[in-house]
C-alpha positions as CSV (number, residue, x, y, z in Angstrom):
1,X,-4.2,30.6,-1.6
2,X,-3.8,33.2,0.9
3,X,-3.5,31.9,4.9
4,X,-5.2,33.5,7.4
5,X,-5.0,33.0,11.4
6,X,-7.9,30.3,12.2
7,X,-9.5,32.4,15.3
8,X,-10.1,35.2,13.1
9,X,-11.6,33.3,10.7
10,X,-13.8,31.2,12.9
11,X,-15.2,34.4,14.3
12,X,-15.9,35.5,10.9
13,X,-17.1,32.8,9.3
14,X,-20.7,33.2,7.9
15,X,-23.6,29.8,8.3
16,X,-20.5,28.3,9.7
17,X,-22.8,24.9,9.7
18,X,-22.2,24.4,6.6
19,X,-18.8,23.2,7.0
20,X,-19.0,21.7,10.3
21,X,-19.7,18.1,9.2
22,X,-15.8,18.0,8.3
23,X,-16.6,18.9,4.4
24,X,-17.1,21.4,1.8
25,X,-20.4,20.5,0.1
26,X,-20.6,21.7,-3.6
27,X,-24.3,21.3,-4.9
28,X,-24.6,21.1,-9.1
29,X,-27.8,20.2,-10.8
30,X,-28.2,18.9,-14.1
31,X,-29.6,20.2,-17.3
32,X,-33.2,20.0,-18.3
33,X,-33.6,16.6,-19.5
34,X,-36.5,13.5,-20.5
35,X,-37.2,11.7,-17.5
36,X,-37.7,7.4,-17.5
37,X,-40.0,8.0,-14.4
38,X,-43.4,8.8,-14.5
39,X,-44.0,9.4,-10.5
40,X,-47.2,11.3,-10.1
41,X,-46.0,12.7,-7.1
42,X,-43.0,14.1,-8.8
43,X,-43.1,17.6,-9.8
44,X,-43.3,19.4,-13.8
45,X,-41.3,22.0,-14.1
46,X,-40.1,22.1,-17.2
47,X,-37.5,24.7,-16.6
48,X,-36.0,22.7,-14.2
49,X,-34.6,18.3,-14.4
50,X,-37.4,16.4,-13.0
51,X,-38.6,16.5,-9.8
52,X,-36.5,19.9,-8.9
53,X,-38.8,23.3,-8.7
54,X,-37.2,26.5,-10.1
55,X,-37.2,28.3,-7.1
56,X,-35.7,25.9,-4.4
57,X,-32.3,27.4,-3.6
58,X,-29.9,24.9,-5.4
59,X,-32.0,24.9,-8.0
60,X,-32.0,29.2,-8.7
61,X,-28.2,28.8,-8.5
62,X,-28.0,26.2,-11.2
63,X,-30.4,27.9,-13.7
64,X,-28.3,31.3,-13.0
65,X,-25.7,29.5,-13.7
66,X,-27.0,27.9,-17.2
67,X,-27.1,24.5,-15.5
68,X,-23.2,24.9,-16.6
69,X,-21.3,22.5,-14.3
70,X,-18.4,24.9,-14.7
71,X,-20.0,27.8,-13.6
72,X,-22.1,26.3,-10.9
73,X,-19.0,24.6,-9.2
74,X,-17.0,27.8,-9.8
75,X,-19.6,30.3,-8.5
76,X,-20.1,27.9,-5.0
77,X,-16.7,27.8,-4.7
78,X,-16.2,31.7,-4.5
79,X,-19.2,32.4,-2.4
80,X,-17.9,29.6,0.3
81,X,-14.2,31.6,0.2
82,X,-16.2,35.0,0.5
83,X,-17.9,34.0,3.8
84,X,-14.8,32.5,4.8
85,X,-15.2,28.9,4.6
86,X,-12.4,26.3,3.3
87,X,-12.4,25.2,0.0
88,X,-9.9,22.4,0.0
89,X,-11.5,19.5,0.6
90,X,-14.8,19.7,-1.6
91,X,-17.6,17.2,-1.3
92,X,-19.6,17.9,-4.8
93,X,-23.3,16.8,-4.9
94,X,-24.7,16.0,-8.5
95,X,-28.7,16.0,-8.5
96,X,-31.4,16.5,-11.4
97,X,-33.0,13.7,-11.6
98,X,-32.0,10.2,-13.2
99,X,-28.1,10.8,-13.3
100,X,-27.9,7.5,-14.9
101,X,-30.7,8.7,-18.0
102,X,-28.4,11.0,-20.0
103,X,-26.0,10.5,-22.4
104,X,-22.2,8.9,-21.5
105,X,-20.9,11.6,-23.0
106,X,-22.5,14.1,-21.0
107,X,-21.4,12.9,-18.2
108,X,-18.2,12.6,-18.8
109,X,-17.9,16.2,-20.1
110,X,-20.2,17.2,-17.1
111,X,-17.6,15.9,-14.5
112,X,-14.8,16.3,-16.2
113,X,-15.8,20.5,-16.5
114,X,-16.4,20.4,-12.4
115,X,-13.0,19.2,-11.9
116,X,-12.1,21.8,-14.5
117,X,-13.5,24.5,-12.3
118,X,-12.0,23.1,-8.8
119,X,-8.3,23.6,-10.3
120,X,-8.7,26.7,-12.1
121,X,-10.3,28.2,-8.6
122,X,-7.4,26.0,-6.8
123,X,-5.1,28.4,-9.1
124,X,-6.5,31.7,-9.0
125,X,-7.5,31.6,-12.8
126,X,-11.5,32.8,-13.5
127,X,-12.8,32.0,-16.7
128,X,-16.4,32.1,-16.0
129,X,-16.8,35.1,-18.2
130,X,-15.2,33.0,-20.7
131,X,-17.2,30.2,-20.5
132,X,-20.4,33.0,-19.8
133,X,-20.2,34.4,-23.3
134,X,-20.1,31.0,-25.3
135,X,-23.4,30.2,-23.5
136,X,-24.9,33.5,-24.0
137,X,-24.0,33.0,-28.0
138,X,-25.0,28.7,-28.1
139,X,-26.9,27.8,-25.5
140,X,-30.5,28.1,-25.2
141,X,-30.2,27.6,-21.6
142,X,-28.8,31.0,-20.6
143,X,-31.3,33.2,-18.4
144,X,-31.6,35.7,-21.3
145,X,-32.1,32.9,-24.0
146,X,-34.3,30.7,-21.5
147,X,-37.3,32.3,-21.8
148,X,-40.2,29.6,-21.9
149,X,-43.6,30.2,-20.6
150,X,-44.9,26.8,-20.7
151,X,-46.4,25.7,-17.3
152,X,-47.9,22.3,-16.7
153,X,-51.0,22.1,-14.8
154,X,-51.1,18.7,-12.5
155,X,-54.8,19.0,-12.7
156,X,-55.0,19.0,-16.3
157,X,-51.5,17.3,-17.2
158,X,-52.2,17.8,-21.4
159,X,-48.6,16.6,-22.2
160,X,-46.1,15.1,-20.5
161,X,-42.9,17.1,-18.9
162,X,-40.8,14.6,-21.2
163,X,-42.5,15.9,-24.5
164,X,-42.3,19.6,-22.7
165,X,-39.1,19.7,-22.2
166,X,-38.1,17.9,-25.9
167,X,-40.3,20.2,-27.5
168,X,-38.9,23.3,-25.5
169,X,-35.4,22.4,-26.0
170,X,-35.2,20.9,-29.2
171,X,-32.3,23.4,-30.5
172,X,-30.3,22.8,-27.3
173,X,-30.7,18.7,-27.3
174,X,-29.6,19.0,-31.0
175,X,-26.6,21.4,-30.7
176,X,-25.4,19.0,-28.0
177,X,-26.0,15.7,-30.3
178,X,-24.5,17.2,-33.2
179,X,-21.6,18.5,-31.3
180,X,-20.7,15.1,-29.7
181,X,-21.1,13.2,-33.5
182,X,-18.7,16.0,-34.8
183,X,-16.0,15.8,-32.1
184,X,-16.3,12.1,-32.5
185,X,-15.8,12.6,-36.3
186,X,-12.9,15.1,-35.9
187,X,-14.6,17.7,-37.4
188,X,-15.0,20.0,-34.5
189,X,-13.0,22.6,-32.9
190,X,-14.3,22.6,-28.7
191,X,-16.0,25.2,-27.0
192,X,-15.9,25.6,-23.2
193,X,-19.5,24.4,-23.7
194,X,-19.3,21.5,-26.0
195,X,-21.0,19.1,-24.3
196,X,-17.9,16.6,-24.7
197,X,-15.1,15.0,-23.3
198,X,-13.2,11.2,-23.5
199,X,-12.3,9.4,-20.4
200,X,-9.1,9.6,-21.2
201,X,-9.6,13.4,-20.4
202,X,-11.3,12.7,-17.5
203,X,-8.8,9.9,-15.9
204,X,-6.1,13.1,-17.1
205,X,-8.3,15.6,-14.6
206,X,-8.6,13.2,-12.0
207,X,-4.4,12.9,-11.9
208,X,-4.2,16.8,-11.2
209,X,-6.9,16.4,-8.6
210,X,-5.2,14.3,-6.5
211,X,-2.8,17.3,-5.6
212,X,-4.7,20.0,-6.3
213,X,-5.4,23.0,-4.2
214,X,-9.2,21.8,-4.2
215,X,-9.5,18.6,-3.8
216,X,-12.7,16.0,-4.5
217,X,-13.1,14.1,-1.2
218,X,-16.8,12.5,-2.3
219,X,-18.4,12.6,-5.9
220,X,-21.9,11.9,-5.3
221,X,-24.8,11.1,-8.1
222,X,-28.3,10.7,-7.7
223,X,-30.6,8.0,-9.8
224,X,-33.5,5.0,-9.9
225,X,-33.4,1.6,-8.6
226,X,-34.3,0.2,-11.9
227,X,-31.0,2.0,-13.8
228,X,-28.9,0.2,-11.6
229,X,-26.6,-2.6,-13.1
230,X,-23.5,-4.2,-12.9
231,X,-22.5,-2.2,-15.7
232,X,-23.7,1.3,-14.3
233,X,-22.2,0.9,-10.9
234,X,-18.8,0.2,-12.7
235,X,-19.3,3.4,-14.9
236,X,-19.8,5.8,-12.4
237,X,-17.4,4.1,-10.3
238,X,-15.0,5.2,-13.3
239,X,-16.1,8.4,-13.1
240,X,-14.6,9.1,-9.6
241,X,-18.4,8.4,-7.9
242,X,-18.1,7.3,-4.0
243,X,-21.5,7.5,-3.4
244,X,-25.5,6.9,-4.6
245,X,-28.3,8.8,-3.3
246,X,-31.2,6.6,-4.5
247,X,-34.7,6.9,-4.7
248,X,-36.7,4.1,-2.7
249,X,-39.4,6.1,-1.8
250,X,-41.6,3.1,-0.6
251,X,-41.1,-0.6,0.2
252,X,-44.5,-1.4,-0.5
253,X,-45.2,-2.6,-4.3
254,X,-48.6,-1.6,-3.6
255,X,-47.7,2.2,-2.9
256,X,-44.9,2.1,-5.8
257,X,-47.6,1.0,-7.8
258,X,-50.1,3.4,-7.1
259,X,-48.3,6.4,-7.3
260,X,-46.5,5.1,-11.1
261,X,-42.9,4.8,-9.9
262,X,-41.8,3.0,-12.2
263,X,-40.3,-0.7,-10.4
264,X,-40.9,-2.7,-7.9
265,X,-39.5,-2.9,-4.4
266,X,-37.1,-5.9,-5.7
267,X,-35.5,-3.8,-8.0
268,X,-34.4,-1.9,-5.3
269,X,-33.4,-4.6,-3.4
270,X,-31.4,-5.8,-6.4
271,X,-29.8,-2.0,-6.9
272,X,-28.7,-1.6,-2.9
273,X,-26.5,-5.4,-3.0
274,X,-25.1,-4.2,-6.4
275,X,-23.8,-0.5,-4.8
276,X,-23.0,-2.2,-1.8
277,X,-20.7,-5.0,-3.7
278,X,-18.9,-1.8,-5.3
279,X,-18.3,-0.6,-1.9
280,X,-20.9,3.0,-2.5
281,X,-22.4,4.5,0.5
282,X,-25.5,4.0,0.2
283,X,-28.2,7.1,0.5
284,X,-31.7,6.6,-0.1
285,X,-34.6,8.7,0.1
286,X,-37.8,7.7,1.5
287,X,-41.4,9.4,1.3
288,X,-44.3,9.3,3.7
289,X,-47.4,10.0,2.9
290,X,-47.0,8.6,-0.1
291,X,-50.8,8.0,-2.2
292,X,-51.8,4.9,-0.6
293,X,-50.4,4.7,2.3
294,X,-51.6,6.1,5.8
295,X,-49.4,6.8,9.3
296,X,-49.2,3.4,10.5
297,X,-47.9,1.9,6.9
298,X,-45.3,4.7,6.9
299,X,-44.5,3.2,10.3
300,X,-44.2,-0.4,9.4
301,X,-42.2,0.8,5.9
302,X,-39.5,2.4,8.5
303,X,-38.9,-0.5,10.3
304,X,-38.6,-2.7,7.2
305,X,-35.7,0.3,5.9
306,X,-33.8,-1.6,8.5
307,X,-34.7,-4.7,10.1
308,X,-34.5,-5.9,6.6
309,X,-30.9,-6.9,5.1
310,X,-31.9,-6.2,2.2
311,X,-31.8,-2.5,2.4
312,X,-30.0,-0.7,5.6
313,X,-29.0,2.7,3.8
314,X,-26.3,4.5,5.6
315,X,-27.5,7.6,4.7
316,X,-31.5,8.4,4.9
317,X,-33.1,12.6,3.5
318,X,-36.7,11.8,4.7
319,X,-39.6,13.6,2.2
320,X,-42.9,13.7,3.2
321,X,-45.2,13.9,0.3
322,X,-46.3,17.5,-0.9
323,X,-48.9,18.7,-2.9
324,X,-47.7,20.3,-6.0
325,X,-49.3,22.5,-8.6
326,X,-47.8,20.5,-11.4
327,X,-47.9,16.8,-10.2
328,X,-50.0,14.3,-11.2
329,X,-51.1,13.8,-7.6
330,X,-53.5,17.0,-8.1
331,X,-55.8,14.7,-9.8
332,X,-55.7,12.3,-7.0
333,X,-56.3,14.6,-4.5
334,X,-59.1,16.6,-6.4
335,X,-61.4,13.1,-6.4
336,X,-61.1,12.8,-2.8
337,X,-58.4,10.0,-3.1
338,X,-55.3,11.7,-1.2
339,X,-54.9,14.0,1.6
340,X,-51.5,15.1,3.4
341,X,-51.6,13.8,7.0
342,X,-52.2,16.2,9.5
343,X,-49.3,18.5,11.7
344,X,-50.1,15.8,14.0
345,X,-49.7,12.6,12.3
346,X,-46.9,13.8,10.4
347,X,-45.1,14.4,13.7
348,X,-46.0,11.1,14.6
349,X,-44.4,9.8,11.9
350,X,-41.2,11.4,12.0
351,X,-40.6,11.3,16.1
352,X,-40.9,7.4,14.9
353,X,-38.2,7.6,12.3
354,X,-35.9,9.4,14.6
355,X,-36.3,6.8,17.3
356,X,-36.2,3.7,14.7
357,X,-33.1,4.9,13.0
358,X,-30.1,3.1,14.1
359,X,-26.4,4.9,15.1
360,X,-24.7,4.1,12.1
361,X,-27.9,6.2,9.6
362,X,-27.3,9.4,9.0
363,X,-30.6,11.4,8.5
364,X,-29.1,14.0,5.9
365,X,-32.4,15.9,5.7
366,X,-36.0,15.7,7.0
367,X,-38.7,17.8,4.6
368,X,-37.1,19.0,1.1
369,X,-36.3,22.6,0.9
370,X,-39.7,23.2,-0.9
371,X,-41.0,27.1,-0.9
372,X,-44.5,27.2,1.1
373,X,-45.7,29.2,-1.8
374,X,-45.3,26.2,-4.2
375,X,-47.4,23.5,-1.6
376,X,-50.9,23.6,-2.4
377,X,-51.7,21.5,0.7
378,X,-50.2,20.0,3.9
379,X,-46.8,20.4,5.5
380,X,-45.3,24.1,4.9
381,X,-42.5,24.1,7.8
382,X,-38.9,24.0,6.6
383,X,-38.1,23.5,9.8
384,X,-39.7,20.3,11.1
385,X,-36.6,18.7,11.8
386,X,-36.5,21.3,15.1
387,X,-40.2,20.1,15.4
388,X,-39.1,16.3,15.7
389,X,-35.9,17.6,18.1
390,X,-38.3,19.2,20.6
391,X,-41.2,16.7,20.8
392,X,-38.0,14.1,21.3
393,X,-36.7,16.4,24.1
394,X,-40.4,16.3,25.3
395,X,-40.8,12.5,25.7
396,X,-37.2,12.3,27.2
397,X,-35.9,11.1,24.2
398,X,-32.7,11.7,21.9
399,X,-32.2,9.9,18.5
400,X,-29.3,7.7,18.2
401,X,-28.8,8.8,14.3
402,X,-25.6,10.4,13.5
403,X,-26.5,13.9,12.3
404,X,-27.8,14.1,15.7
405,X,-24.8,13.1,17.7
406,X,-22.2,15.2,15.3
407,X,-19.3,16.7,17.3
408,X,-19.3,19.8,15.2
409,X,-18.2,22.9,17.0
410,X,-17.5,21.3,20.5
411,X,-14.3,20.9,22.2
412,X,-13.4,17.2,22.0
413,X,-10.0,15.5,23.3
414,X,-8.9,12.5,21.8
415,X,-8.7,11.0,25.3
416,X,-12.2,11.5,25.9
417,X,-13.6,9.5,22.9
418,X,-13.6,6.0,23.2
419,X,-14.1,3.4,20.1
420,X,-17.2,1.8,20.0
421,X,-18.7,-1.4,17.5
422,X,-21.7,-1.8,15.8
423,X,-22.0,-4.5,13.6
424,X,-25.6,-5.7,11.4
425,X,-25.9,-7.9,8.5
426,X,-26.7,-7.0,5.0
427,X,-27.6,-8.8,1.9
428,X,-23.9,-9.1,0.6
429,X,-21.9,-8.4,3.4
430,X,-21.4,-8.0,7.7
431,X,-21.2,-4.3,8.3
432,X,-18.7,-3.3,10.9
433,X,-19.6,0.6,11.8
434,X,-15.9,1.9,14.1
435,X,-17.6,4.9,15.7
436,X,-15.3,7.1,17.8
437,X,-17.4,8.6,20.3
438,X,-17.7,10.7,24.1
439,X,-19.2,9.6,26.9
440,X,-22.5,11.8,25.7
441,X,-22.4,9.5,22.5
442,X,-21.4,12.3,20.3
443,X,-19.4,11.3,17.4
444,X,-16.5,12.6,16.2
445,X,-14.9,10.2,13.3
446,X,-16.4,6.8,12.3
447,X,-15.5,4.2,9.7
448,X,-17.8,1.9,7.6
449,X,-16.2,-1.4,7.1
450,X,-17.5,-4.6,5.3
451,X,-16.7,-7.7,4.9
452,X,-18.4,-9.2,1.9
453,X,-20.0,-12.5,1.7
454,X,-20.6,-12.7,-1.9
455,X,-18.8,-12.8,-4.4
456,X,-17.3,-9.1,-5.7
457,X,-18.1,-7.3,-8.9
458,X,-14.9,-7.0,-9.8
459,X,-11.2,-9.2,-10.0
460,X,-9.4,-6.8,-7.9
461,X,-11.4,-7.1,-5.2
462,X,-11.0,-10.6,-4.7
463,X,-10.1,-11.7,-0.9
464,X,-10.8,-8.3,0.1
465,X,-12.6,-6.5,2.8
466,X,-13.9,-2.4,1.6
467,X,-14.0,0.6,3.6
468,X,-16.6,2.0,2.3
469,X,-16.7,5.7,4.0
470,X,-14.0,7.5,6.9
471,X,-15.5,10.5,8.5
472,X,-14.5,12.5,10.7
473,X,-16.3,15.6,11.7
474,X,-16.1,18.8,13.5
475,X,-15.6,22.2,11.5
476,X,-13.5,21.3,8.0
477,X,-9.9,22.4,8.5
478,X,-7.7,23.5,5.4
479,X,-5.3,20.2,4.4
480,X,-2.5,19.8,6.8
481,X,-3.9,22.3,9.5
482,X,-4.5,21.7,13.0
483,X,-6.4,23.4,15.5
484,X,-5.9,22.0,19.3
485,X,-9.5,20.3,20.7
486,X,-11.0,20.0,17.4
487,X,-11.7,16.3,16.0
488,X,-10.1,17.3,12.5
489,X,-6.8,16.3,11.6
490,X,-6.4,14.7,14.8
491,X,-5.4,10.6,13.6
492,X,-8.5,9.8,14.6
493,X,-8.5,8.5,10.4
494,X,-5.4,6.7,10.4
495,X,-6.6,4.8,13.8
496,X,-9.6,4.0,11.8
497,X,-8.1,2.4,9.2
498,X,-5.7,0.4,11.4
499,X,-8.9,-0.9,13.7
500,X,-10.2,-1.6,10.5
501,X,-7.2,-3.7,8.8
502,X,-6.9,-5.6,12.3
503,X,-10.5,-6.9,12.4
504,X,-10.5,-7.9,8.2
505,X,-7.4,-9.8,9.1
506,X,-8.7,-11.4,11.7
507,X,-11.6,-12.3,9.7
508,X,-9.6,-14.2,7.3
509,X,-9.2,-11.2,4.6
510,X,-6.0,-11.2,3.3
511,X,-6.2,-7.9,1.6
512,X,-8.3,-4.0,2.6
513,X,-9.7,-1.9,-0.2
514,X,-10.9,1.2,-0.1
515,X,-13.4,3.0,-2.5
516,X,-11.1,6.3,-2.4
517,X,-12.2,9.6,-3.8
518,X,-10.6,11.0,-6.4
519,X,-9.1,13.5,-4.0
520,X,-8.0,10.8,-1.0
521,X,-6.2,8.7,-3.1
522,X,-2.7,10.3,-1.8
523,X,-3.9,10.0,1.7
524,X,-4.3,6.2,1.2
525,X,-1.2,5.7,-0.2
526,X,0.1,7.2,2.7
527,X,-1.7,4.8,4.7
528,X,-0.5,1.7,2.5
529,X,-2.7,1.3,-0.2
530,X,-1.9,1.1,-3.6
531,X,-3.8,2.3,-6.9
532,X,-5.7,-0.5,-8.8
533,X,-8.1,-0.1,-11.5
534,X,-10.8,1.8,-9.8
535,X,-9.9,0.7,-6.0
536,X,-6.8,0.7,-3.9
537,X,-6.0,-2.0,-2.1
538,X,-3.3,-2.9,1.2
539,X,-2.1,-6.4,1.5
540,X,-2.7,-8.0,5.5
């Protein structure tokens, strides 16, 4: 790829916060697709994988796109290098629903096509027109082709969006079974968009990414507490997965209850020790407002996210309950039953997160990206995260949480950051969070280190402490550049790792794992560690 002098670009660069937590993000959703949940929050578009609306951001992308992870990953990738941000180090972001809910050989083909798309743009090749033309022939799920008019009204709710959407896309769900039996077979000659692939193909894809001009630095999935088990951490550990976002939603069984989720606030418990044996990072997402609850229970449930070992999340997108057209919840709400709290207590609310959540929690997001014009009632502002930041400012308060304190664009010396401790028990494990910080608290690299207490999931991590996450943040530099007073490419990673191998030695560990991305893996073995099964280790 072409190199370009840094200042230009920097002055160039368009929404240059969108790089300036150290990474590329890549969002892809998932095709249409039955749902286990039943959430009457949860919204029913049937054009869309459950609990996505068709005309949040992400969301118009993927169904432009046919939900093709190909195109989606291939598209991004383009429109990040047109507004000039770096495309090396890629962070992709797999959402639509309950990842864990389709088919193995989905997702392997799914994954597999992303990485497909982050060499071919790595190498100058474009073979979206390619790839275009198959799904304009096959695939029901092309814009031209995807031309349903059902709507489900929430009020009314006559069928399900699981017997919707099989109804709706009965010729595509069949095409894709009856491609995946014939490729099985040997009977079948591959399209670009036959929905199937071996892991033998993906472990193939994932060798060429680890020097590829694009690289995968995190692979991240979304799913339920209740498809979480020893045997589905390990599979989308295979699949090159370094972290979870996961739907809590409540820790109140009462709440969970009322609004149909689908488990109880011990399967979630059970879900968090199993991702955190593995090593994930650990995002959850948490509503207020839920049916049920009220301000002061939102409050308590915060706390609990924390001062409970049990859960701890080190990554938090907070989404207060809205009202729409298609959930369930209109029916609550038309008998009187639910309400959305007020500008006021929903402030309330939030300021409180802010100020419970702990340095090492990282609120990702506060209100989903939901158009006003889909909300029947309550909350319309995007922007209530600036909402929360000023009332904060008002009481003389700042959060502690890291999205808060990120370095970003600032000028930062490596003399004026100083290493800083913070250590909190879990369920499985002490936590050791390495934060390299300034005086001001802002942070500019930290490390997530634990040091298990049960047994592990796996043989080869026996007698071994995990990294679980390195970051280190300011604007995302292309692999191997360096810009002077930028936190980037500065060692602050490979001091990291050596604070972090001192204190799991003298902790009695004899050996440091990591759970690498696909895309890190040479950076580790620069650092010492060599490949295992689905981990690389260092001997102490």
């Amino acid at each position: 790829m072409p190199s370009f002098d840094p200042a230009i670009v920097d002055r160039l660069r368009r929404k240059p916060v969108r790089t300036q937590s150290g990474v590329t993000p890549v969002t892809v959703l998932t095709k249409p697709f039955p749902c286990p949940g039943t959430c009457i929050f949860c919204p029913n578009d049937v054009r869309m994988p459950k609990s996505y609306l068709s005309d949040e951001p992400g969301a118009q992308r993927a169904e432009a796109n046919s939900f093709d992870p190909y195109l989606q990953t291939y598209a991004r990738l383009r429109a990040y290098q047109h507004i000039g941000h770096p495309t090396d180090k890629i962070e992709i972001i797999v959402l639509g629903g309950t990842w864990s809910f389709y088919p193995e050989s989905y997702q392997i083909w799914f994954v597999k096509r992303i990485f497909d798309a982050l060499h071919d743009f790595g190498k100058g090749l474009d073979r979206m027109a390619e790839v275009e033309a198959a799904l304009l022939e096959h695939s029901q799920l092309h814009p031209q082709r995807n031309t349903t008019d059902v709507i489900l009204e929430g009020i009314t709710l006559d069928q399900s969006y699981n017997q919707a959407v099989q109804s709706i896309y009965h010729h595509e769900m069949q095409r894709s079974r009856e491609a995946a039996f014939a490729l099985q077979s040997g009977i079948l000659e591959r399209t670009p968009i036959t929905e199937f692939a071996t892991w033998e193909e993906l472990e193939a894809a994932h060798q060429e990414n680890e020097t590829a001009v694009c690289r995968s630095v995190g692979l991240v999935i979304e799913t339920r507490p209740d498809h979480i088990s020893v045997e589905e951490v390990l599979r989308v550990r295979r699949l090159g997965c370094t972290k979870v976002q996961i739907g809590f939603q409540s820790l109140n069984d009462e709440v969970l209850r009322l609004n149909k989720r689908g488990h109880d606030v011990a399967a979630t418990r059970r879900a968090v020790q199993l991702l955190r044996q593995a090593g994930f990072k650990i995002h959850a997402h948490w509503m207020p407002n839920l049916y049920g609850s009220s301000p002061e229970l939102d409050i308590e449930d915060y706390q609990r996210l924390f001062n409970d070992p049990d859960f701890c999340p080190d990554e938090l997108k907070v989404y207060p309950c809205s009202l729409i057209e298609s959930a369930e919840l209109m029916q609550v709400h038309e008998q009187g039953l639910w309400r959305p709290y007020t500008h006021e207590e929903l402030l309330e609310v939030l300021v409180e997160a802010f100020r419970l959540t702990p340095e090492y929690c990282r609120l990702t997001r506060v209100v989903r990206d939901i158009p006003s014009t889909d909300i029947v009632v309550g909350n319309k502002l995007t922007n209530f995260r600036e909402v929360v930041d000023k009332e904060l400012k008002r009481r003389g308060l700042r959060s502690g949480e890291i999205r808060s304190r990120e370095i970003r664009s600032r000028k930062v010396k490596t003399t004026d950051l100083h290493l800083e401790q913070l250590r909190y028990t879990t369920s499985c494990a002490e936590e050791v969070f390495l934060q390299y910080i300034t005086p001001e608290r802002w942070i500019a690299g930290f490390l997530r280190l634990s040091l298990p207490t049960e047994p592990p999931l796996v043989d080869e991590l026996e007698g071994a402490a995990m990294i679980r996450e390195i970051h280190v943040y300011g604007q995302s530099l292309q692999i191997g550049e360096s810009v002077s007073g930028t936190a980037q490419h500065s060692g602050l990673g490979k001091r990291l790792i050596e604070e972090a191998a001192t204190i799991a030695l003298e902790q009695g560990y004899p050996r440091l794992a990591v759970i690498s991305a696909i895309g890190t893996r040479d950076y580790y073995r620069q650092r010492g560690f060599v490949d295992g099964t689905l981990y690389q280790i260092r001997e102490l």
